[in-house]
N, C-alpha and C positions, 0 to 999 in steps of 0.2 A: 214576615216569615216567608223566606224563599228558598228553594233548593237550586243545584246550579244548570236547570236546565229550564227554570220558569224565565219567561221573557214577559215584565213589566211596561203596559204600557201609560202606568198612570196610578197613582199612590192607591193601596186600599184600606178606604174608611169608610165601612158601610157596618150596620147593625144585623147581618145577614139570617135571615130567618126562612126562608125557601129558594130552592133552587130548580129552576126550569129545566129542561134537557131535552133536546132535538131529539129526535131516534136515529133513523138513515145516516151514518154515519159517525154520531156520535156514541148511543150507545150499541149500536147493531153493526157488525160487518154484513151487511146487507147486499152490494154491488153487485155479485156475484148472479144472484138469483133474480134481482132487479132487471141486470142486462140480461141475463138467458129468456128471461120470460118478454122482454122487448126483442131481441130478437127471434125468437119464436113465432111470435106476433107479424111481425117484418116477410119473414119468410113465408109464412102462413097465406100472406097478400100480396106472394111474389115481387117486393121489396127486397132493397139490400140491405144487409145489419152492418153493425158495426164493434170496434172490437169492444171489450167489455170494459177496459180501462177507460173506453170517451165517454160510457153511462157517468163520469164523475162529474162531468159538466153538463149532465143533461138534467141532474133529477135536481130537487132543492125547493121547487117551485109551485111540486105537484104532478099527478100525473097527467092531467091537461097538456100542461108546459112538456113535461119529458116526451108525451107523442108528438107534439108540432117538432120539437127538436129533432126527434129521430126519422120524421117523414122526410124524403129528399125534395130538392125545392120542384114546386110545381105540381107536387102529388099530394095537396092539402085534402083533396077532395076525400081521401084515404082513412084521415082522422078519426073518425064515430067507428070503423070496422074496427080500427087497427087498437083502439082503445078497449072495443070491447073483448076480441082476443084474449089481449094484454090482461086484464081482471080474470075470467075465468082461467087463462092456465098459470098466472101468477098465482090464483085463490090454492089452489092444489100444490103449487111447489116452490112457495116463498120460506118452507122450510128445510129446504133442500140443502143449502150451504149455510146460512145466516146465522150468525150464531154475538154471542155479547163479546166486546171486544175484552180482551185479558184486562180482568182486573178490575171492570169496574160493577159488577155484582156486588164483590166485596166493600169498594167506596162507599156504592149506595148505602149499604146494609149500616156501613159506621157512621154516615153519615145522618140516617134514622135515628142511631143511637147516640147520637151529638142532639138530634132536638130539631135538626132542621128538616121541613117541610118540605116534601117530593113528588114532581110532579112529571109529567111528559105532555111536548104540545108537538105535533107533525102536522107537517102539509099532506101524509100518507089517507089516503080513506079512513076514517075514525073506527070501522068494525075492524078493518086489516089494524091498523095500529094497538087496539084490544089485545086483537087475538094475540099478536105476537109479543108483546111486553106477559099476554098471561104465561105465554109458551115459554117464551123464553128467561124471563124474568120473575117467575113464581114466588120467589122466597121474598121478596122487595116489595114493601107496603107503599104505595104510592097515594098521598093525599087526593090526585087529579090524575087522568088519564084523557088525552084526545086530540083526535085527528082533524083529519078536512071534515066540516060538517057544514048541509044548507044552512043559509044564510048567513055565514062567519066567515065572511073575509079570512085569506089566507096570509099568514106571515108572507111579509114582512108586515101586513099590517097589525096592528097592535093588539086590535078588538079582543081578539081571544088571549093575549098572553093579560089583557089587563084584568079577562074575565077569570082567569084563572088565580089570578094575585087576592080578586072580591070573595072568591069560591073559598081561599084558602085565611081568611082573615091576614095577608101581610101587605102591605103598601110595596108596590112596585120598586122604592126607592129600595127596601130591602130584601130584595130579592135579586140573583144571582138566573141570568140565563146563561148554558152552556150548550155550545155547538158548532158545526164545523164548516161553515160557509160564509158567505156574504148575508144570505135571508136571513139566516139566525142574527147576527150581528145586527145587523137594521132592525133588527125586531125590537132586542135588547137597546137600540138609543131609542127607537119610536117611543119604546113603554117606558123608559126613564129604568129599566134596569143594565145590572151590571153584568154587560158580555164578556165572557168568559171562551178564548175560543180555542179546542181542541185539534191538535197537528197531529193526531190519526184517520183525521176522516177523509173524505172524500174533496178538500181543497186545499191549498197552501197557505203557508203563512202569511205571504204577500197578500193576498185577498182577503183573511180574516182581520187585519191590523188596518188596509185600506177601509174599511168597513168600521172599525171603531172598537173593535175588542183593546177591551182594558187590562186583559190579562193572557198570556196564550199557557199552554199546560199541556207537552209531551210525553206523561203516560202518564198512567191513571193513580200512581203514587203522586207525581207530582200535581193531580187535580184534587186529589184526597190533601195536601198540604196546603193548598193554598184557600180551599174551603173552608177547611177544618181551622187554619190559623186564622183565618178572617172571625170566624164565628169565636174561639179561643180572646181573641184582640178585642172583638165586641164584649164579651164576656166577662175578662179580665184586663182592664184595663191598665 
């Protein structure tokens, strides 16, 4: 089952019964408030920012990662200030622009009502990841919800996407992770699920299909089709 803007990278036959989901780009238009609140930060410690479209390759990894990327070379020493800025005027105005990208509220919600299992894993701080999936995603029953937490290895390592699959009663094999970078993707072969990767967020195609996505999905109809037929194909054979 495809429509004509899904790009296949590899047959699907899976029993799909939960589906993971990034946030920062996948389900969040996020950038916006992400880069203002680093640069903020930046400025804040008489640093230079930069424009808000280069936050697309800086975050992904965590916010650790996103302040070494944004400190210029030489001024590591910067790091622990620049970070803690970063969280308290982030904590205040990460709701500033952010908002769910069109359309996938709705997927979610039919997708609850298809039977499949819904979950969200980020590299974001685990209470900021809460807040904003309650904030902005109220009406969406989520089986699992969670961020960067001590002692959980961050995606790309697997640890939490396999804890989440144990949390959820489904074997990784069927389970669908969607998201819109390289870490999500490596996440998805680490844990033995299927990467699903999204060309709205914050990377291109070229790096999500390098990375191993099996499936890519240009808007949120076409991610609602190719779920939903996967799960349909399992179903009805």
């Amino acid at each position: 089952m495809s429509g004509p803007g899904l790009v296949f990278a590899g047959d699907m036959h899976m029993n799909l019964r939960a589906a993971l989901f990034d946030l920062d780009g996948t389900l969040l238009d996020s950038l916006h408030d992400i880069g203002a609140a680093m640069n903020h930060s930046l400025t804040t410690h008489g640093l230079p920012v930069h424009p808000l479209a280069t936050y697309r390759h800086f975050v992904g990894n965590g916010i650790q990662t996103t302040v070494a990327r944004s400190l210029p070379l030489g001024r590591e020493e910067m790091h622990q200030a620049v970070l803690s800025t970063f969280r308290s005027f982030y904590a205040e105005h990460m709701l500033d622009h952010t908002r769910p990208f069109p359309g996938l509220p709705e997927v979610l919600a039919r997708l609850r009502g298809q039977g499949v299992k819904l979950a969200v894993l980020s590299n974001k701080a685990d209470v900021t990841t809460r807040q904003l999936v309650a904030k902005l995603l109220p009406d969406v029953r989520f089986d699992a919800v969670y961020g960067e937490r001590d002692g959980v290895p961050c995606k790309p390592d697997p640890t939490a996407a396999f804890g989440i699959s144990a949390e959820l009663g489904v074997k990784p094999g069927d389970c669908a992770f969607v998201g819109d970078t390289a870490v999500d993707m490596d996440t998805a072969c680490a844990a033995g699920m299927y990467g699903v990767g999204v060309t709205w967020g914050f990377r291109d195609v070229a790096e999500l299909q390098a990375h191993g996505a099996r499936v890519l999905a240009r808007t949120s109809d076409e991610l609602f089709e190719l779920l939903s037929g996967t799960l349909c194909a399992a179903t009805h054979p």
